[in-house]
BAPAGU-897673 format. One line per 4 residues: for each residue x, y, z of C-alpha. Coordinates in pm, whole numbers. Example, Ala and Ser with C-alpha at 12.3 -4.5 7.8 and 13.67 -1.06 7.14 Angstrom:
# BAPAGU-897673
1230 -450 780; 1367 -106 714
# end
This chain:
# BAPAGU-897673
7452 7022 17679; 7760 7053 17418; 7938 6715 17341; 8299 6798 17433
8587 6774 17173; 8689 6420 17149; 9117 6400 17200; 9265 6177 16940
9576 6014 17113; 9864 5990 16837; 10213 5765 16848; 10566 5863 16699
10513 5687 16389; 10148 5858 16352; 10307 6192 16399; 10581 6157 16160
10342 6071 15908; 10112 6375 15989; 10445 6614 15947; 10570 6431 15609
10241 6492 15467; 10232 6901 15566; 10521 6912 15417; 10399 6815 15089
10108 6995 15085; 10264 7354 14945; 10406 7125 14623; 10056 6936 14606
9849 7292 14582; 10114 7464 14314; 10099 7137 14082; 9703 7151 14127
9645 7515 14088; 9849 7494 13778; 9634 7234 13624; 9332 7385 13681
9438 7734 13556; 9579 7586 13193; 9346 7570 12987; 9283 7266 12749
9408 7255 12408; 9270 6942 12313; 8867 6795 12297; 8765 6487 12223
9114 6412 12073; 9109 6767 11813; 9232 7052 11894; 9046 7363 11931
8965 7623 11684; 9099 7943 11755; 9155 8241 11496; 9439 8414 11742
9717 8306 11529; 9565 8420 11156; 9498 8769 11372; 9846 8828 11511
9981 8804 11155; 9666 9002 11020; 9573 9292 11273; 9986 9457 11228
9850 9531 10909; 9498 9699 10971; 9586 10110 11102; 9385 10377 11259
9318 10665 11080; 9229 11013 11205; 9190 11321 10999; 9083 11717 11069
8949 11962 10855; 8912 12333 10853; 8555 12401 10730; 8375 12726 10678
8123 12860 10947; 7804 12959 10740; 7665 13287 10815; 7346 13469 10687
7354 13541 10386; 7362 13939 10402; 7700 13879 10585; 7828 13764 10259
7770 14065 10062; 8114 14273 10022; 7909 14616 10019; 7742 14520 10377
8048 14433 10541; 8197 14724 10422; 7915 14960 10580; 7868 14792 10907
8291 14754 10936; 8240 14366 10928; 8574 14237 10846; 8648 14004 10559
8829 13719 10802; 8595 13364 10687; 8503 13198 11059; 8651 12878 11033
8600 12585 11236; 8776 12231 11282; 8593 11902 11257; 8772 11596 11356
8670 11224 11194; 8821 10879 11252; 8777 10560 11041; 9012 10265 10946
9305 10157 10699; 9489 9834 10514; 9813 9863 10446; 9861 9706 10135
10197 9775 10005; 10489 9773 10296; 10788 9849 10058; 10572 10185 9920
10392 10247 10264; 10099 10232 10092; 9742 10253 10265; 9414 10125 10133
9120 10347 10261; 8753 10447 10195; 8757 10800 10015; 8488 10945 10286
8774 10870 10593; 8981 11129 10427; 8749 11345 10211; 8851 11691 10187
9095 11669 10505; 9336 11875 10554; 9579 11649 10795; 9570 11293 10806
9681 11091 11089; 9785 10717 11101; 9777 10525 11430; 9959 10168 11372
9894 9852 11568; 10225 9854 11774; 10131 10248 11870; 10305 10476 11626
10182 10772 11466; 10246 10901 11106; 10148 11202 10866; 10031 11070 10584
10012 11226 10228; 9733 11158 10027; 9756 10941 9665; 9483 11002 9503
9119 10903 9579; 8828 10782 9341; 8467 10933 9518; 8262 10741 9272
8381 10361 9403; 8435 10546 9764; 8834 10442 9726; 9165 10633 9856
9553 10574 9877; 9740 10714 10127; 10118 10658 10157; 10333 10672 10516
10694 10612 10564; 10764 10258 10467; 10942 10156 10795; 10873 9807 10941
10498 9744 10809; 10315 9467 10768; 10078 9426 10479; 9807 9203 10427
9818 8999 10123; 9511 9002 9871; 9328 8721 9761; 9097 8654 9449
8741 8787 9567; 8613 8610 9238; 8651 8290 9416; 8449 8406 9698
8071 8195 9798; 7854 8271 9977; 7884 8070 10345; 8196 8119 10324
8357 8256 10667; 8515 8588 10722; 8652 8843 10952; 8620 9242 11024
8878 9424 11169; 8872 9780 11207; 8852 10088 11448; 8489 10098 11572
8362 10401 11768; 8735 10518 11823; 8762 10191 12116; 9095 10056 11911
9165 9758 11694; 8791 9546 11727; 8780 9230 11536; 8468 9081 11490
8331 8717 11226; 8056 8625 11033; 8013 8485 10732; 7948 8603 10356
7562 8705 10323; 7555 8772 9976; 7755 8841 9645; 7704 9126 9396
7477 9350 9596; 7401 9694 9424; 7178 9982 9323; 7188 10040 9715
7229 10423 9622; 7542 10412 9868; 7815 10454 9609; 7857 10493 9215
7994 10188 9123; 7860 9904 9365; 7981 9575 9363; 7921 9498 9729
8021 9184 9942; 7747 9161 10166; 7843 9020 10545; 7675 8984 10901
8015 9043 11055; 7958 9369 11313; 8088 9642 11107; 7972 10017 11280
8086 10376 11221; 8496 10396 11216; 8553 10050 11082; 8519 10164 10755
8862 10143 10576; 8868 9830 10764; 8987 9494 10621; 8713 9206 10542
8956 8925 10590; 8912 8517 10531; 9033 8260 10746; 9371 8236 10586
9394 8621 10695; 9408 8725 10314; 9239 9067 10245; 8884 8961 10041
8697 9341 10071; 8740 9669 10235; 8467 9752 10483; 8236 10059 10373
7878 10056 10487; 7631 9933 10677; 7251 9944 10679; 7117 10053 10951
6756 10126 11020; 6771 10191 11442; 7125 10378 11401; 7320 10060 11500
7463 9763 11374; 7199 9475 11259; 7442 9233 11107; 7407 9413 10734
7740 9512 10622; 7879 9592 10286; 8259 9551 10180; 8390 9623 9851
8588 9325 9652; 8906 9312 9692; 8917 9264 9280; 8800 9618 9275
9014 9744 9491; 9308 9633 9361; 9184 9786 8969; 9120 10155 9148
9444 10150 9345; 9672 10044 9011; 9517 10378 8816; 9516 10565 9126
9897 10497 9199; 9985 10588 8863; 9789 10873 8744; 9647 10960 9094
9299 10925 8967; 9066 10697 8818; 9070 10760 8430; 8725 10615 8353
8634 10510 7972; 8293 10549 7793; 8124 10258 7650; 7852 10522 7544
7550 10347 7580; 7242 10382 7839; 7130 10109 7966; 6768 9989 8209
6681 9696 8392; 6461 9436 8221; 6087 9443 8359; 5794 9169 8307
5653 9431 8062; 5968 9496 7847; 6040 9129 7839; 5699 9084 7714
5717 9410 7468; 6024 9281 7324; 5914 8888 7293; 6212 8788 7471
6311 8454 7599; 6622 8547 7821; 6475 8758 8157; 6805 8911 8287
7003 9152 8145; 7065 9534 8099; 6850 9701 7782; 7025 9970 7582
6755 10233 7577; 6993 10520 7377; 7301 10508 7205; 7554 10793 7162
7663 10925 6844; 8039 10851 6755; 8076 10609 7074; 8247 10311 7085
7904 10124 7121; 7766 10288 6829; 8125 10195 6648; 8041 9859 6770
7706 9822 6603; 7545 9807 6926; 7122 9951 6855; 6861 10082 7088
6682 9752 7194; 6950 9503 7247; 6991 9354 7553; 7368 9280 7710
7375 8971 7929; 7730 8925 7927; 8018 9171 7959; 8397 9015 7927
8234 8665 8082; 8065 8827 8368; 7653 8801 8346; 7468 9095 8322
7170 9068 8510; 7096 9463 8544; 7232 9813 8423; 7458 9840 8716
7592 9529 8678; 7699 9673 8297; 7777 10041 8470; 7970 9862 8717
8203 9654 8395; 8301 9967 8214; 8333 10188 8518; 8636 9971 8609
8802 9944 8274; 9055 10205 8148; 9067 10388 7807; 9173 10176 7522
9035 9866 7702; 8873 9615 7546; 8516 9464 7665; 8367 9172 7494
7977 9191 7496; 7732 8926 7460; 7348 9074 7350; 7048 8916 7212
6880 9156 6943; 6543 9004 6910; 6623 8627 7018; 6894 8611 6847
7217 8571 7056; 7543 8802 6937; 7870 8903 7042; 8094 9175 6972
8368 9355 7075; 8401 9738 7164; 8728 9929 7287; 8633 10166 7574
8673 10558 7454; 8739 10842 7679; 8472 11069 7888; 8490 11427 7780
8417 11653 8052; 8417 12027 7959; 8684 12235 8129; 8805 12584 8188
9090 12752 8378; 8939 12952 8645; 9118 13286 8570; 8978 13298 8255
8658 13395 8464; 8783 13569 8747; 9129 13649 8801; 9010 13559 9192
8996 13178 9044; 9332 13155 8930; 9480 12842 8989; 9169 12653 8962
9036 12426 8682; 8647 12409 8627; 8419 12163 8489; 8069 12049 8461
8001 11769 8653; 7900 11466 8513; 7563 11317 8481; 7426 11180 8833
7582 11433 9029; 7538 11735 9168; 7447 12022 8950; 7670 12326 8887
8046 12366 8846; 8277 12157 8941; 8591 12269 9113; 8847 12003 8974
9186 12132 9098; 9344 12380 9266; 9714 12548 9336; 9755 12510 9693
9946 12902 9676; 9646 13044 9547; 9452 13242 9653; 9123 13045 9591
9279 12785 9800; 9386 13053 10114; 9017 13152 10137; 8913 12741 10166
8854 12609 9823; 8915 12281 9762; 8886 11993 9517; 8520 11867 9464
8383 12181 9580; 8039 12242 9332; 7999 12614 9255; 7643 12623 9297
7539 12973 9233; 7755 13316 9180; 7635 13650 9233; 7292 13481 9416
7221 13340 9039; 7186 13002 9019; 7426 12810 8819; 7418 12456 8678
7696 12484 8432; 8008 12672 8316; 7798 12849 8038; 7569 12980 8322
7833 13045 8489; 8016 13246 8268; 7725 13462 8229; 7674 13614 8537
8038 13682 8660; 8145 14016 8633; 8557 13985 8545; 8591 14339 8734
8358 14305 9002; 8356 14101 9354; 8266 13742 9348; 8020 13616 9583
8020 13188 9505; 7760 12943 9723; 7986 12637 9776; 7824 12298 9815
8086 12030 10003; 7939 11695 10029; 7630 11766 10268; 7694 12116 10369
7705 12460 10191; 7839 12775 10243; 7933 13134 10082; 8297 13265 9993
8363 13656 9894; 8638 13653 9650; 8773 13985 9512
# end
């Protein structure tokens, strides 16, 4: 049996009541709805930690950056050779193809519209596109770039930017906390914390000069170019590299000071490259056995293994066998750390060295000299490489000639030469320098050249 529905017998008053309190319900819903959705800004009496407002003056500043290239299809070999595409009616039109890359930028300068980038965003592109925070896009023109600390200015119209200001990465420890922002995967502006790992990090093979702030903030493939940030939103590093082992990020990632930033973009603004000085020495790490060989107290510190004639070291009376452990204040622990000193100063610069020769502690002072690199002008080759100025690289590169500049209304550069291009081989001889070079070019002949560009190689007919 079901219990019927007991009635519930109600007066005037009792009704009134019931209808006055209906009536407030709609009000009593609204004012609790809206408490529940706010969100507190208080705990425990403190407010709570939040880095939105550092970001929304920060992330303005931080751009996309997206570049294309026209590369050179490679073909066989025998498809190079003027005399076989001549017989089978091959024509001389180079296949090209386009290959597209995206990365990240700082704008650094809002007056000058000037963008702080890594130098493999932008290498060898032939358009380069910037993608600010509030949606616009700009062409931008390239500054100059410096391969060898993986550094690049690029300028866009200077038209409401923001720019991040720079702090002192000197004053940087280790702990401290810090933020990534950047343009990961092509998904848009990511932002993403950690903390500094670890100061000083080199001889990582990444770069030529290292000097790397070391950070578990998430940094993966397009944030490079990307600002390393503190908590005041003051630009500390620019994000370059990461390690990793499994192809994704593992909370390893490598920003360059914002101290050696700063030195690379001041030469590259003005003389649109980096003007390196020679100290002139060669330098190794200490070992247990050389510290033993040489009877020396001190175990850090870079040993001068050669000295070269008329250098500013050898001016300096800096011998074989000395061992720097200070360079302008800075400990020298290793030969990068040394490499890493000079590589940053300009010619005519002074660097104060501290050495021990034996156990006995010196100082001296040396003024940095200038690298000579031999050159040529290309048409005094070929009359094909008109336009072009050849060198031989430098040590630790790649070997064979360098293509240093070109006219961009010649016609090396119509056919797809460009800047930092090595000349490996001419005429199928293998070349590793202009003297080689010179010898097996024919001035009144075709000119068949095997082009190495960063990772891939190619052939170019010229004649």
């Amino acid at each position: 049996m079901f219990n019927k529905p007991r009635k519930i017998m109600m007066n005037a008053k009792s009704v009134k009541q019931l209808l006055f309190i209906i009536a407030l319900l709609p009000a009593y819903f609204c004012i609790t709805s809206s408490v529940q959705a706010a969100l507190p800004t208080y705990a425990e009496g403190q407010a709570l930690p939040s880095l939105a407002p550092m970001l929304e003056r920060s992330m303005p500043a931080v751009v996309n950056i997206s570049t294309s290239t026209n590369i050179l299809v490679s073909e066989n070999p025998l498809m190079q050779d003027p005399y076989f595409r001549q017989f089978f009616n091959v024509p001389n039109q180079l296949r090209q193809q386009q290959k597209n890359s995206l990365g990240s930028g700082v704008i650094i300068d809002n007056l000058q519209g000037l963008v702080l980038t890594n130098n493999h965003v932008i290498d060898k592109a032939d358009k380069i596109m910037v993608t600010l925070n509030d949606g616009r896009q700009l062409s931008a023109k390239l500054i100059g770039t410096d391969p060898e600390a993986d550094v690049a200015i690029i300028q866009i119209p200077a038209e409401n930017l923001t720019m991040l200001p720079i702090a002192d990465s000197s004053q940087l420890r280790v702990g401290d906390f810090v933020v990534a922002i950047g343009n990961p995967f092509g998904l848009g502006q990511t932002v993403t914390s950690g903390i500094v790992s670890a100061l000083g990090r080199s001889g990582l093979g990444i770069e030529g000069y290292e000097d790397f702030i070391q950070t578990d903030a998430s940094i993966n493939p397009g944030n490079s170019g990307g600002a390393l940030v503190n908590l005041r939103g003051e630009l500390v590093g620019m994000n370059t590299a990461i390690l990793a082992p499994s192809g994704g990020n593992v909370g390893i990632g490598f920003a360059i000071p914002s101290n050696m930033v700063v030195t690379i973009k001041d030469s590259l603004v003005k003389h649109g490259e980096v003007r390196r000085g020679l100290l002139g020495v060669t330098t190794q790490d200490l070992t247990p056995e050389l510290v033993k060989a040489f009877d020396l107290k001190n175990k850090h510190g870079a040993a001068i293994s050669r000295i070269e004639n008329n250098s500013p070291a050898a001016k300096a009376g800096l011998e074989p066998g000395d061992i720097i452990v200070a360079a302008n204040g800075r400990p020298i622990k290793n030969s990068h750390d040394i490499r890493n000193v000079v590589g940053l100063m300009q010619i005519g610069d002074k660097v104060e060295l501290e050495y021990f020769r034996g156990n006995e502690k010196k100082q001296v002072t040396a003024t940095i000299g200038k690298q000579e690199l031999p050159q040529l002008a290309g048409d005094k080759l070929h009359r094909t490489l008109q336009g072009t100025l050849l060198s031989t690289p430098l040590k630790n590169q790649i070997e064979g000639v360098l293509i240093e500049k070109i006219d961009t209304t010649s016609n090396a550069w119509r056919v797809g030469l460009r800047p930092g291009d090595v000349i490996v081989s001419a005429n199928r001889y293998r070349v590793h320098n202009l003297e080689e070079l010179k010898q097996v070019i024919d001035p009144n002949g075709a000119l068949l050249i095997n082009i190495q560009r960063g990772e891939e190689g190619f052939f170019v007919v010229l004649k």
